[in-house]
C-alpha positions as CSV (number, residue, x, y, z in Angstrom):
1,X,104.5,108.0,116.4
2,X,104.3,111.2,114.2
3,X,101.4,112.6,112.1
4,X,100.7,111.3,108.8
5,X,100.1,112.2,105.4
6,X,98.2,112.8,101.7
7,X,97.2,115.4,99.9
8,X,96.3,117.6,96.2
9,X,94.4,120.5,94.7
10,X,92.7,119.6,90.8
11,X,93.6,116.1,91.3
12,X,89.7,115.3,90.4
13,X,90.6,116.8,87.3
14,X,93.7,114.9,87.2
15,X,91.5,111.9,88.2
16,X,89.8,112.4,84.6
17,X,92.9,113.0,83.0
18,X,94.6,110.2,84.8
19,X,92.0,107.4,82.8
20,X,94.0,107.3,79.7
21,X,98.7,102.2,96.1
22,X,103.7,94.8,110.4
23,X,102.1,93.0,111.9
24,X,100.5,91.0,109.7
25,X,99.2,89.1,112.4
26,X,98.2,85.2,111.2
27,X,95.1,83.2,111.0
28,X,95.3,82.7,114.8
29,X,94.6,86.6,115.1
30,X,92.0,87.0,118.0
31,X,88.2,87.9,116.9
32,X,88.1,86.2,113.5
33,X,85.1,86.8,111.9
34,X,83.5,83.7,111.6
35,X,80.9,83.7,113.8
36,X,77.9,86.6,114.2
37,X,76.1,87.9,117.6
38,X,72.7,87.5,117.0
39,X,71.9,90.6,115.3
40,X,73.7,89.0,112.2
41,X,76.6,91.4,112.8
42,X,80.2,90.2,113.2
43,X,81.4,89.4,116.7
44,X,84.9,90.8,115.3
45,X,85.6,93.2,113.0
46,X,89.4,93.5,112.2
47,X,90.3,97.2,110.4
48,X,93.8,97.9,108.9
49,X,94.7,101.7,109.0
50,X,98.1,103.5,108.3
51,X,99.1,106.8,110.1
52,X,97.8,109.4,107.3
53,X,95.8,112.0,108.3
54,X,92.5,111.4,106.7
55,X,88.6,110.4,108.3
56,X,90.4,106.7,109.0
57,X,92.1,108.6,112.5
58,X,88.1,110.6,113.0
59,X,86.8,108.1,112.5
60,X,88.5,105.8,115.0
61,X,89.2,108.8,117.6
62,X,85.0,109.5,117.8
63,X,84.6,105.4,118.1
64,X,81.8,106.1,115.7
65,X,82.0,102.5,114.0
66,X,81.6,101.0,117.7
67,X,78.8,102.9,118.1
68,X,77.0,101.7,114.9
69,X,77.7,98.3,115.7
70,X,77.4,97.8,119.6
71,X,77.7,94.0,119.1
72,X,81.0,93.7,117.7
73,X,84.0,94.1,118.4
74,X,86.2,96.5,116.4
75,X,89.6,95.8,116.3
76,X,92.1,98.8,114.5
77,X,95.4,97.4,113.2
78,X,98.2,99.8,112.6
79,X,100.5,98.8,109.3
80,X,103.6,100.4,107.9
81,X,102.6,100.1,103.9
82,X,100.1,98.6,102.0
83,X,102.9,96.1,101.2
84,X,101.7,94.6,104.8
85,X,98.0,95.0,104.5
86,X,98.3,92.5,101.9
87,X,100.5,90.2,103.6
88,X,97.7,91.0,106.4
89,X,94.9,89.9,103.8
90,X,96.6,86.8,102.3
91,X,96.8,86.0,106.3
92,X,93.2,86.4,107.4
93,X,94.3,88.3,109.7
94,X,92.3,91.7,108.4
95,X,88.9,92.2,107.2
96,X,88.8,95.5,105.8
97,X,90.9,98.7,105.9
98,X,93.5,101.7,104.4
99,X,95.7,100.6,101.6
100,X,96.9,102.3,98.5
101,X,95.8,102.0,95.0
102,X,99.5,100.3,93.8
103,X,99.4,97.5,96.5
104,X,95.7,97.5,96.0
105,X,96.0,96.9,92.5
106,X,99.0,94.3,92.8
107,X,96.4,92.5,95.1
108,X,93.4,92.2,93.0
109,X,96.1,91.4,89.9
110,X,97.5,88.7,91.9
111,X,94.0,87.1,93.2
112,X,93.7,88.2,96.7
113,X,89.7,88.0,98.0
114,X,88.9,91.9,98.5
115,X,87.3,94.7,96.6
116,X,88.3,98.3,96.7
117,X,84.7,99.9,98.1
118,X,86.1,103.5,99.2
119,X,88.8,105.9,98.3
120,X,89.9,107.5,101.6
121,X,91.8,110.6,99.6
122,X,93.9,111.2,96.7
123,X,97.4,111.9,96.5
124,X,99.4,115.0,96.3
125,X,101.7,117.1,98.1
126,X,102.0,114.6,100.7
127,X,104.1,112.1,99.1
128,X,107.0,113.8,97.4
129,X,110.5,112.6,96.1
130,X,113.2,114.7,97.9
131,X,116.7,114.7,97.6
132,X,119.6,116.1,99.9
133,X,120.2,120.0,99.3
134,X,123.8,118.9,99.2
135,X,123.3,116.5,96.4
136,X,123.2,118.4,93.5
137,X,119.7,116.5,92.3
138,X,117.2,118.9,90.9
139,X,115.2,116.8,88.3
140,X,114.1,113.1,88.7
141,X,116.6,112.8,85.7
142,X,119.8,113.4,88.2
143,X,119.1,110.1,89.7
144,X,120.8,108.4,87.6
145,X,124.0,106.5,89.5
146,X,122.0,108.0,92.8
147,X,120.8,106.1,95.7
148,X,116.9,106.1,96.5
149,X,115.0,104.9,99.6
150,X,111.4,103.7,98.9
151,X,108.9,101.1,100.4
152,X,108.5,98.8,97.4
153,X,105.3,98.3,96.2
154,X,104.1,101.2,97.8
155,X,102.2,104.1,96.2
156,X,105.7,106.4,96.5
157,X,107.0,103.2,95.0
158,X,104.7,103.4,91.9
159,X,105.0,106.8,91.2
160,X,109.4,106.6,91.6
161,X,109.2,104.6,88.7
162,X,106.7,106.5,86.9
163,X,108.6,109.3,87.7
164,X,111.8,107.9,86.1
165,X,110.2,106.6,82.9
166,X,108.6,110.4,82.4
167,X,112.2,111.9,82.8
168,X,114.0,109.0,80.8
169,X,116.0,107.1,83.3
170,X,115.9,103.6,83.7
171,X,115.1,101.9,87.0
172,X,117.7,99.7,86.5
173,X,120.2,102.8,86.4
174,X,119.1,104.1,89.3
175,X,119.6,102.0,93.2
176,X,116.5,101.7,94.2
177,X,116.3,100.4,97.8
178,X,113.3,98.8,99.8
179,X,112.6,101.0,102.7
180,X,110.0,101.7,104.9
181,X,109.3,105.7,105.9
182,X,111.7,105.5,109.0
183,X,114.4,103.2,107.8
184,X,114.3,105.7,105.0
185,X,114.8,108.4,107.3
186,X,117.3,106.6,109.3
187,X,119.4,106.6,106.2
188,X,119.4,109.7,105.1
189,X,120.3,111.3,107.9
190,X,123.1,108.8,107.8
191,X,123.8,109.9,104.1
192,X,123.6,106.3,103.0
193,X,120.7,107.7,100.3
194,X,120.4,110.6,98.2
195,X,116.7,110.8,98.0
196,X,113.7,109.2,99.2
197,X,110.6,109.0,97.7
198,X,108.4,108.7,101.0
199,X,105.4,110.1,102.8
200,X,104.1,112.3,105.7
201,X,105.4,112.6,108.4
202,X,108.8,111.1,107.8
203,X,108.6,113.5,104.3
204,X,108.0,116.6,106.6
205,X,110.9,115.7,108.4
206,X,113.2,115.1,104.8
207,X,111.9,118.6,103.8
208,X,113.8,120.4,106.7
209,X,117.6,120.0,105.3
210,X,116.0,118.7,101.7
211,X,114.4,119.6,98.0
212,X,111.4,118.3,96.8
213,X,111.9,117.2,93.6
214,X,108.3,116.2,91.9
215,X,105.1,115.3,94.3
216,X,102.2,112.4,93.8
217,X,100.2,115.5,92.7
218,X,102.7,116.5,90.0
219,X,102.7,112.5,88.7
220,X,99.0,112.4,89.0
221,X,98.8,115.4,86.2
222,X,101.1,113.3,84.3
223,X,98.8,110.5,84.0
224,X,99.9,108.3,87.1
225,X,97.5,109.1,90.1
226,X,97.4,107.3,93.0
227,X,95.0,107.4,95.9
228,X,94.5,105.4,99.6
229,X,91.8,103.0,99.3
230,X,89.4,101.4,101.7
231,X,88.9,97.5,100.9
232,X,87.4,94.7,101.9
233,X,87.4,90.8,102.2
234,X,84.9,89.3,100.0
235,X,84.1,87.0,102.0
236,X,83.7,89.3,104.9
237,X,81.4,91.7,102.6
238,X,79.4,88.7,101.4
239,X,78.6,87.7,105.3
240,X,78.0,91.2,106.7
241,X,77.2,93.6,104.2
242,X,75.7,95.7,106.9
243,X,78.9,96.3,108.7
244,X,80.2,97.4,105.3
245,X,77.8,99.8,104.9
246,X,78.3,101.2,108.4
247,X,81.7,101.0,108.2
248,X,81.6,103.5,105.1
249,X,78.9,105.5,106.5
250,X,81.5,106.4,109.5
251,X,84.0,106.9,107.0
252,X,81.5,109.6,105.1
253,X,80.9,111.3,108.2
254,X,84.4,112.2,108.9
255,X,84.6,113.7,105.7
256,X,81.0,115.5,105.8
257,X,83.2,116.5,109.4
258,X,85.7,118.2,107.5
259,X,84.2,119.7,105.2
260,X,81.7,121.6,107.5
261,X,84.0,122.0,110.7
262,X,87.7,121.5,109.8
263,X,88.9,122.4,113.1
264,X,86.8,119.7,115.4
265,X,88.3,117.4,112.1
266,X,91.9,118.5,112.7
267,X,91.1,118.4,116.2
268,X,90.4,114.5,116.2
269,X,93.3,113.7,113.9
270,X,95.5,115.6,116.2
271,X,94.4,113.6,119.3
272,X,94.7,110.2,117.4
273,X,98.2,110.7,116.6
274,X,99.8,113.4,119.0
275,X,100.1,116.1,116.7
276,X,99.8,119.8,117.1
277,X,96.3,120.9,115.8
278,X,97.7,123.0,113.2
279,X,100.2,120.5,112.2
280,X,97.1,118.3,111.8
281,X,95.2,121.0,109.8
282,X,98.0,121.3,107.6
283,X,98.9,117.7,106.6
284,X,94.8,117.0,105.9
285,X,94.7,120.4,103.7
286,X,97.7,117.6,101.4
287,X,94.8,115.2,100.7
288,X,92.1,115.3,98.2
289,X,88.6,114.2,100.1
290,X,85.9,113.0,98.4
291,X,82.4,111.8,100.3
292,X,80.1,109.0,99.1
293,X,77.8,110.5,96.5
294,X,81.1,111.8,94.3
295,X,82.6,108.6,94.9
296,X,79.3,107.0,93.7
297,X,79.9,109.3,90.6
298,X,81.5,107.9,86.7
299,X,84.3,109.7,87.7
300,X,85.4,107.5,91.0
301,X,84.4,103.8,91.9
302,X,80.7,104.3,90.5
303,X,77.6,103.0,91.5
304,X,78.1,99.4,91.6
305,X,76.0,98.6,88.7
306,X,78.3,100.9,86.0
307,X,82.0,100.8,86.5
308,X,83.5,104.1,87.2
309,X,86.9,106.2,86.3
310,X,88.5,104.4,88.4
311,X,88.9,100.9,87.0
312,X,90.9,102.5,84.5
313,X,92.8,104.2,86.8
314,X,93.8,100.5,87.9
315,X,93.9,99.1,84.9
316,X,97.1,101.8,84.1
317,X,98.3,100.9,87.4
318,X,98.5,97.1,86.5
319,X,99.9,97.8,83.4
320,X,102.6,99.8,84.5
321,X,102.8,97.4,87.2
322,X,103.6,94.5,84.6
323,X,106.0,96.9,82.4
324,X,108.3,96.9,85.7
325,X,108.2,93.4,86.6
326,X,106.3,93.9,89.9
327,X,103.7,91.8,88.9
328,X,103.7,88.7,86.3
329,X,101.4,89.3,83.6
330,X,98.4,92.2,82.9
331,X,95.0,90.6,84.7
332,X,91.8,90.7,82.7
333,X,89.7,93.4,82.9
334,X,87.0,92.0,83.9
335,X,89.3,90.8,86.8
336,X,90.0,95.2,88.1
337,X,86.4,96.0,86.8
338,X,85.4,93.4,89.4
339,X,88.1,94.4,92.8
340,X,85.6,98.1,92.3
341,X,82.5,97.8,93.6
342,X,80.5,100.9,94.9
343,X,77.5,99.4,95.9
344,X,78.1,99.9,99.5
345,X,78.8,103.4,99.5
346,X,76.3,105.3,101.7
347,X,74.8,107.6,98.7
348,X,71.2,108.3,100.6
349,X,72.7,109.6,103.6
């Protein structure tokens, strides 16, 4: 498999603006969680993670987790969208990991057990809509009568639609199909789609004999940002907040990584999914990082005793969610305030 994906420059200010994203395995998944080694630390720890070039790939490259927890066993799981992560959750079959803030949102909205506690990046150049050169599509508005490829109830999903309300068009006017990233490709270079609103890799590849028509980045200005999110079983969090905590704490380190020696970053992300170095470099320069204390901040997940930005960021997600039938009825408040929770986030460190 490719490199991965996520990107975008002034999206914290867009964050701001914004207020106003298988193998599911089953419940007979080895290394549930259910028992603890002695040190009170799960014998199991199951971790969901996509192929997007953020600390998720540093993170599990460096084996720093199974180094902070020497009694259990960590287990990565690789998923396609955050489509499957949920399916994966529902399941048991996870107990934390890498989804985006549409699927994450459709979860908490439809009552699945986990909280958002970390946002691995947000979105921007790396998910893009793009469109044959051929095809005479410049603006979202020419999609119209097109055909569009799209994993549904995906982040790319989410912001296809948001996309088409800002330029006018209806979804129902458009042929909107459910695709993952390489069925996606597999069409288009068939010619069976027009355009595909996808994400790195497979986008890199759409961008060699195609136009990018609007990015994540450009929809987050626009009010509808999206982000990849860390999450967690509540059950899971309730029984071992410690792994939590170390869990993030690994997480913050590949960031602090990045930030203070990009090259050893790109170098690990390279090595995790058989990328060129540069190629690495380049697709993690797409993503908006963030460590622990601004994630702690109003402006992200908060501190765990005052919601932050965020929940409202969700809370637009859920109602556009509802406004497109993907999801039955708005959920209370009280119901996003409480999938946030930033209490785990390692802000002393």
């Amino acid at each position: 498999m490719n490199p991965l994906p996520r990107r975008l420059a002034g999206v914290a200010v867009a964050l701001v603006t914004a207020l106003g994203l298988a193998a599911c395995g089953s419940n007979s998944d080895s290394g549930s969680a259910g028992s603890s080694s002695g040190s009170g630390a799960p014998e199991t720890m199951r971790i969901a993670f996509q192929t997007i070039p953020n600390g998720a790939p540093i993170v599990k490259q460096k084996k720093w987790l199974e180094q902070a927890l020497p009694n259990t066993k960590i287990e990565w799981k690789s998923f396609n969208s955050g489509a499957e992560v949920n399916q994966a959750m529902s399941a048991q079959a996870i107990d934390a990991g890498l989804i985006g803030s549409s699927p994450a949102t459709n979860g908490i909205a439809t009552g699945l057990p986990y909280k958002v506690v970390w946002i691995y990046d947000v979105l921007g150049e790396n998910e893009a809509l793009v469109a044959k050169k051929d095809s005479g599509i410049k603006t979202a508005a020419d999609l119209k009568g097109r055909t569009v490829g799209t994993p549904f109830g995906s982040t790319t999903h989410y912001s296809l639609l948001a996309a088409l309300a800002d330029a006018g068009v209806k979804a129902s006017d458009v042929k909107i199909l459910d695709m993952q990233p390489q069925d996606a490709l597999a069409a288009w270079q068939s010619g069976n789609i027009d355009a595909a609103y996808v994400w790195v890799p497979v986008l890199a590849e759409m961008r060699k004999d195609g136009n990018v028509i609007i990015t994540s980045g450009d929809m987050a200005k626009k009010g509808a940002l999206t982000a990849d999110l860390g999450i967690v079983s509540t059950e899971f969090a309730d029984k071992y907040p410690d792994a939590v905590k170390a869990w993030l704490k690994a997480e913050n380190r590949a960031v602090e990584l990045y930030r203070s020696d990009p090259k050893a970053a790109a170098a690990a992300v390279a090595a995790e999914y058989s990328l060129s170095p540069a190629d690495a470099a380049s697709q993690m320069k797409e993503l908006v990082w963030l460590d622990a204390k601004e994630q702690a901040s109003a402006d992200y997940l908060g501190d765990g005793k005052t919601d932050g930005a965020f929940v409202d960021v969700m809370k637009k997600t859920a109602k556009y969610l509802v406004d497109q039938k993907a999801i039955d009825q708005q959920p209370a408040d009280q119901t996003i305030a409480d999938g946030v929770d930033g209490s785990y986030l390692p802000t002393g460190s």
